[in-house]
N, C-alpha and C positions, 0 to 999 in steps of 0.2 A: 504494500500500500504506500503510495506515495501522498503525504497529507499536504504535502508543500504545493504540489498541483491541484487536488484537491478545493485548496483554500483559492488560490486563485483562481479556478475555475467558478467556485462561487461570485467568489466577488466581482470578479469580469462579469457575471451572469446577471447581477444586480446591477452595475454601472459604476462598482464604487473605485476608488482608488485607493492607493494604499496607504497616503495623508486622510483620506475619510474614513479609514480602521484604525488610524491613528488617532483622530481626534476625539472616534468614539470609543476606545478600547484603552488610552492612554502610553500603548504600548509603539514603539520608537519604528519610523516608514524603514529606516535599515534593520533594523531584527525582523520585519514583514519583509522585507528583500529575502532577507538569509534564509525563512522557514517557506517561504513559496519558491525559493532557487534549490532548497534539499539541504544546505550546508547547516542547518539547524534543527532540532524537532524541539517543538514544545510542548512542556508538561502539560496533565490537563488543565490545571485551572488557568494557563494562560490561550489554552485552545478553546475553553467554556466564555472565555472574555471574546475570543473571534466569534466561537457561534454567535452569540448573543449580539454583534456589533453587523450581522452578516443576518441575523432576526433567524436563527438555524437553530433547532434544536441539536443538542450536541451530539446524540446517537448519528446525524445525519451525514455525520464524517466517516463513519463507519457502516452505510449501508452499502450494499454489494450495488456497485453498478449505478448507483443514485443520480450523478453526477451525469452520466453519460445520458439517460433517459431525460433529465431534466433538461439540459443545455441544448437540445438538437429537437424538440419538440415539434417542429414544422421544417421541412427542405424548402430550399431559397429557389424561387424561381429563376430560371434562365436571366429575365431581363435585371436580376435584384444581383444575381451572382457577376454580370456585366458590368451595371454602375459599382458595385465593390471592387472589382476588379481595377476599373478606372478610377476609383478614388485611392488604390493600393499605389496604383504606376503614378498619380501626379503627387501622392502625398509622399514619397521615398525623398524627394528631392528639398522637401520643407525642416525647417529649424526646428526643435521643438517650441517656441514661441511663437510659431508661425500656425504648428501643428494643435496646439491649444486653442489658439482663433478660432482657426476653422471647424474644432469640437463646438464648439461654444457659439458660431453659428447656427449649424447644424440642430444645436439642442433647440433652440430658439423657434427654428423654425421647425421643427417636430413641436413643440408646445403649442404654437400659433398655427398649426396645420386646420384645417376644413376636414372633416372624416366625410 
């Protein structure tokens, strides 16, 4: 079991980053590097502080397969796998503060979207 993938696949799953498991967990965005890159494992009561920062109950780290069934819930259509595509090839070439913008765009206009 790898809990360090795990963790971040929840958290990818949510939106959060690893400064927003930090400010709700207390626990430092480099020791969240170290335990989602493998170089660390964390006892449980500082993995019961992720669940809970991650709204998880803690059993949820330890289901067979959870992670994989929850994260892939619906296949990307052709034209969605396209624009990912092409946001993959024009976003390589941007700065990380360039790359924040354009999140934060993005967010913006998904909140202010027409359904």
């Amino acid at each position: 079991m790898k809990i360090g993938t795990t963790i971040r696949g929840y958290r990818l799953q949510k939106g959060l980053s690893q400064g927003d498991i930090e400010k709700r967990t207390g626990l430092l965005r480099c020791y969240l590097s170290r335990v989602e890159n493998g170089h660390t494992v964390p006892s449980l009561d500082t993995l019961a502080k992720i669940a809970q920062a991650l709204d998880l109950p803690l059993a949820q780290f330890f289901a067979e397969d959870s992670l994989g069934r929850e994260l892939n819930p619906q296949k990307l259509t052709d034209d969605e796998l396209r624009f990912l595509t092409q946001i993959r090839r024009y976003s390589s070439n941007l700065n990380d503060s360039d790359r924040k913008l354009l999140l934060a765009m993005v967010k913006k206009f998904a909140a202010t979207a027409v359904r």
